[in-house]
C-alpha positions in Angstrom: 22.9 -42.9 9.9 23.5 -41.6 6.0 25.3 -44.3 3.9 28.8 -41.8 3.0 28.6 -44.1 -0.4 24.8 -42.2 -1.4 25.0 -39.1 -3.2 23.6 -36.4 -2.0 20.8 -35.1 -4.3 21.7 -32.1 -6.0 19.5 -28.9 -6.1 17.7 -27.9 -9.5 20.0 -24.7 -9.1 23.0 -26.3 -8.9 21.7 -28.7 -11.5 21.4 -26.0 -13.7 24.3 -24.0 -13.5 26.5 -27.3 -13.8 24.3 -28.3 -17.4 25.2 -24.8 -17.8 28.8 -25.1 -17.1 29.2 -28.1 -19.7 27.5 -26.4 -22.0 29.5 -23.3 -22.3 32.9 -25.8 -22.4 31.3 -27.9 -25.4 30.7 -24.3 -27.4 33.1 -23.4 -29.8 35.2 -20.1 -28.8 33.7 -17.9 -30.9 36.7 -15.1 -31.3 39.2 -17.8 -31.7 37.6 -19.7 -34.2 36.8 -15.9 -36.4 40.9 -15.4 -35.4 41.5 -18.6 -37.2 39.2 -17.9 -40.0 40.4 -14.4 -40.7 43.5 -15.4 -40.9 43.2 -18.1 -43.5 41.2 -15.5 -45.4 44.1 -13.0 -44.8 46.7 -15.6 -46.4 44.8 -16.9 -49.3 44.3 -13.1 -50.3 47.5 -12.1 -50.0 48.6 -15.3 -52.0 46.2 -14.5 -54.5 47.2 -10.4 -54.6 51.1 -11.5 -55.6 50.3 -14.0 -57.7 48.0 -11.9 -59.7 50.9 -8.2 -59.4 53.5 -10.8 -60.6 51.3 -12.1 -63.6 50.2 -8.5 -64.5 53.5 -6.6 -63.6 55.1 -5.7 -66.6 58.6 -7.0 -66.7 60.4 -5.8 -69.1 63.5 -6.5 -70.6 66.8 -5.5 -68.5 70.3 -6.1 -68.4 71.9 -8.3 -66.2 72.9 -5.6 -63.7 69.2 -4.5 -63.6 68.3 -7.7 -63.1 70.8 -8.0 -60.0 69.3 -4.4 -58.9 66.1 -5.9 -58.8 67.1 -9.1 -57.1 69.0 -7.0 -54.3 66.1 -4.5 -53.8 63.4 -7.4 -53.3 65.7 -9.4 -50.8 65.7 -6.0 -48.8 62.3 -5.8 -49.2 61.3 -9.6 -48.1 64.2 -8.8 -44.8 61.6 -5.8 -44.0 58.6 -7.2 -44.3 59.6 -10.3 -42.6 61.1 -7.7 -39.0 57.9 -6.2 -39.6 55.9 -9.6 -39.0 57.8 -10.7 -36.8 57.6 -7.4 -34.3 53.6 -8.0 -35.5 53.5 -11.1 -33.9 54.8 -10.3 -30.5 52.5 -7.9 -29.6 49.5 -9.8 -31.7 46.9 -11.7 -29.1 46.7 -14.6 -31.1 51.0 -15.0 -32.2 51.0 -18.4 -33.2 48.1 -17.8 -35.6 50.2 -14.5 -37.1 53.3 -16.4 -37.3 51.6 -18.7 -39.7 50.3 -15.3 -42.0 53.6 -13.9 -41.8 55.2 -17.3 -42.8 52.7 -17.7 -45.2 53.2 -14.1 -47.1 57.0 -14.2 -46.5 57.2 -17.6 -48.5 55.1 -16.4 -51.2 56.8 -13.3 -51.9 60.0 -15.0 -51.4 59.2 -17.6 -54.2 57.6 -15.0 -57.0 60.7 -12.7 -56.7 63.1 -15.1 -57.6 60.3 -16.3 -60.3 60.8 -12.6 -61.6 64.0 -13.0 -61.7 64.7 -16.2 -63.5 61.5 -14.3 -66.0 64.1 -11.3 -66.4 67.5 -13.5 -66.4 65.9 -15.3 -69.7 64.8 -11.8 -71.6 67.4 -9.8 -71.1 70.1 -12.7 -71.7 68.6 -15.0 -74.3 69.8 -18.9 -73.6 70.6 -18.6 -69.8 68.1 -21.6 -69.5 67.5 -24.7 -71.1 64.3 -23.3 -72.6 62.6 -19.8 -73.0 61.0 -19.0 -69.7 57.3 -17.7 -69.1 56.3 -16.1 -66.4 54.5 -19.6 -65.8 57.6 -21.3 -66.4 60.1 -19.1 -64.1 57.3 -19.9 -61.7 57.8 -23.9 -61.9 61.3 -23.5 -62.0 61.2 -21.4 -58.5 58.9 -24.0 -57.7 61.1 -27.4 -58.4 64.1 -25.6 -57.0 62.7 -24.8 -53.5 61.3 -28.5 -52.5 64.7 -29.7 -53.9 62.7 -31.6 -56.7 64.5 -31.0 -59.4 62.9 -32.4 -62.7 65.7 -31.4 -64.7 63.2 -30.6 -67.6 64.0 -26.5 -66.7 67.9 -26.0 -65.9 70.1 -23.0 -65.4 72.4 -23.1 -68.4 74.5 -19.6 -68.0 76.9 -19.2 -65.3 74.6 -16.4 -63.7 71.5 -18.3 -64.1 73.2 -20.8 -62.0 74.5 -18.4 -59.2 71.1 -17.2 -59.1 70.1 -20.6 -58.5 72.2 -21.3 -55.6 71.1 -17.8 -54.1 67.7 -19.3 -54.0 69.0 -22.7 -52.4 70.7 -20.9 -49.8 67.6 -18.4 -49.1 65.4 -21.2 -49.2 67.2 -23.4 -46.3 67.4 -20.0 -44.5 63.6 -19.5 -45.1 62.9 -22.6 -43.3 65.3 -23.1 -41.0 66.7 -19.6 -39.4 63.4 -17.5 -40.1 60.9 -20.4 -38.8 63.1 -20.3 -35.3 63.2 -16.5 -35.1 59.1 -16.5 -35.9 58.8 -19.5 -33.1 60.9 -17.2 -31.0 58.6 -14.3 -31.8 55.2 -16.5 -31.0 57.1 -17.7 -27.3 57.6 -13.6 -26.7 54.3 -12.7 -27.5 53.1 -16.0 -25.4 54.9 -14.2 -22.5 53.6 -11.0 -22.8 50.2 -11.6 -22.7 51.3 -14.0 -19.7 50.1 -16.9 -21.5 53.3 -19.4 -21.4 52.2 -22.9 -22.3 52.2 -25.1 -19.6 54.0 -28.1 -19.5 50.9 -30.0 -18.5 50.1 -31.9 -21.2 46.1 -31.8 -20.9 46.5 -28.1 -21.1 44.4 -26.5 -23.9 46.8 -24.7 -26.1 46.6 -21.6 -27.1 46.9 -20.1 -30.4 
């Protein structure tokens, strides 16, 4: 009588197809892992591409109602390219790795046009700041204001300097808070379309 407790021995077939089975579960996924890549790529460049139009942009002198002009016109401008990410990322097959790209572009052109504003609040109205601004400096200033860090070495001195200020404030708590729920919202639609709703088995593999 066979002991139940004694494996049976497995066929060199069936030996081989399971090696091969582990084998292909230890590889890395290939088009994931280019997805991922690309889109680091994709970010860094398009960091790197407004940094560098905002440095070599020539901003001229304006008034202050030009300068409010400008201000208005890129807030419309980061509204549409933000909808357009976000409609992007629903019908994108990886979404949670194009909601960090859209994040990523929408923060960085959110940042430099308030940067080209403070530049062009300082030129056109001499003394709105505690110090002449380069671009460099209207930059930091952007900077220190967004993570709420707040030096004090830069401050807004006039009283539009200052509203422009709080603009910022306000856009930035919007920027993290309302946008990152509508772009999460976004990732669950497109998630759902392509009938991929994440389990709530945690020893699921996520997907991206």
């Amino acid at each position: 009588m066979n002991d139940p407790a004694v494996a049976r021995p497995t066929s060199p077939r069936l030996r081989q197809e399971q090696d091969e089975g582990h084998e292909r579960s230890r590889r890395p996924h290939g088009p994931r892992r280019r997805a991922r890549a690309a889109v680091l790529v994709r970010a860094v460049l398009i960091a790197a591409g407004l940094v560098t139009v905002y440095y070599v942009l020539p901003l001229d002198g304006r008034s202050t109602t030009g300068t409010s002009v400008v201000l208005a016109c890129g807030l419309l401008l980061v509204v549409m390219v933000f909808s357009w990410e976000v409609r992007a990322i629903a019908h994108s097959p990886y979404p949670r790795l194009k909601a960090i790209e859209a994040l990523s572009a929408t923060l960085v052109l959110f940042l430099l046009l308030f940067a080209g504003t403070y530049y062009l609040l300082e030129h056109s109205t001499p003394g709105s700041f505690s110090e002449p601004l380069t671009k460099t400096d209207s930059l930091y200033f952007t900077l220190t204001t967004f993570t709420t860090v707040g030096y004090g070495d830069v401050t807004a001195r006039s009283q539009t300097g200052r509203v422009l200020t709080m603009i910022q404030m306000a856009g930035g708590l919007l920027l993290v808070g309302v946008a990152a729920r509508i772009l999460a919202g976004a990732v669950q639609a497109g998630l759902r379309r392509r009938g991929r709703e994440p389990s709530d088995d945690s020893t699921s593999r996520p997907e991206d």
